[in-house]
C-alpha positions as CSV (number, residue, x, y, z in Angstrom):
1,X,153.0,74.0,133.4
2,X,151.9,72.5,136.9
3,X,149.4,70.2,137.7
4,X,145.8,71.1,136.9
5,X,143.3,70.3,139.6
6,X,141.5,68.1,136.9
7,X,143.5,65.3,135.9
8,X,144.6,64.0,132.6
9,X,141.8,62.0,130.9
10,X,141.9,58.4,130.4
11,X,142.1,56.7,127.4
12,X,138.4,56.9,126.0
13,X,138.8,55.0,122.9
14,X,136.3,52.0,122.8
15,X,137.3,48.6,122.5
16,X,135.1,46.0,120.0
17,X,134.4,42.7,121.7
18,X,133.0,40.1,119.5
19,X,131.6,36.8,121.9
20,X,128.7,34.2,121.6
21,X,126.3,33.7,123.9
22,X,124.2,30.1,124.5
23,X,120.3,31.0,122.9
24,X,119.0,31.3,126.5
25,X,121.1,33.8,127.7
26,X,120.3,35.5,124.1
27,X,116.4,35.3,125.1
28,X,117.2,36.4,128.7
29,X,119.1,40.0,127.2
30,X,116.3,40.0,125.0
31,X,113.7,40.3,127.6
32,X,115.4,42.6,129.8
33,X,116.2,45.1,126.6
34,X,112.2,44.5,126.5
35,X,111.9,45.4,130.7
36,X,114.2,48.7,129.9
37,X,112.3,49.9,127.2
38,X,109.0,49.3,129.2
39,X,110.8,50.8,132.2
40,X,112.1,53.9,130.7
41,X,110.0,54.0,127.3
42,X,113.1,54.3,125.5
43,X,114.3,51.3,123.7
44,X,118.2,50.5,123.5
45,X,120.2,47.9,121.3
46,X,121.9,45.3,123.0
47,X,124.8,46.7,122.1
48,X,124.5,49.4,124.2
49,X,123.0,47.8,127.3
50,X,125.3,44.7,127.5
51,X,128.5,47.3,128.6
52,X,126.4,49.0,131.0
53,X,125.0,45.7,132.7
54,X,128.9,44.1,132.7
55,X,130.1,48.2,134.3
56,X,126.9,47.9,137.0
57,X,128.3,44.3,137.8
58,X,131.8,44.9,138.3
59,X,130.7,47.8,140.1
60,X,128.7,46.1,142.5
61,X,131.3,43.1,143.0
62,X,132.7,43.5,146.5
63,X,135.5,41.4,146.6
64,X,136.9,42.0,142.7
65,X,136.8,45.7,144.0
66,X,138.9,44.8,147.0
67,X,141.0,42.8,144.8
68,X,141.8,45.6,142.1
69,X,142.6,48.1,144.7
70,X,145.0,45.7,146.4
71,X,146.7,45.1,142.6
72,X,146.7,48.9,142.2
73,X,148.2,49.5,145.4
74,X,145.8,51.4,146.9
75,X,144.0,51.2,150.4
């Protein structure tokens, strides 16, 4: 079979990352889970918040997404 115009999915299987965190970085994500839920009246674990805020930031980073497309190849 040809190539579909959708491609092949990537690999969707979630990783588990276990870290610490110093206490005030612990009260910081605490607050903003506090902000979100205020925000959006919908509260969300930290567990679930803490990927999107690291996705947003790599999103957002300028030069690492400069420096991954130059690593892929791409222009």
């Amino acid at each position: 079979m040809g190539e579909l115009k959708l491609a092949k999915l990537p690999d969707r299987t979630p990783v588990k990352l276990s870290f610490s965190v110093a206490p005030d970085l612990h009260q910081q994500l605490q607050a903003y889970a506090s902000a979100y839920a205020k925000a959006y009246e919908q509260e969300e674990p930290l567990s679930e918040l803490i990927p999107a805020m690291l996705a947003s930031f790599l999103d957002s980073d300028r030069e690492f997404t400069k420096a991954q497309r130059g690593a892929s190849g791409k222009s």
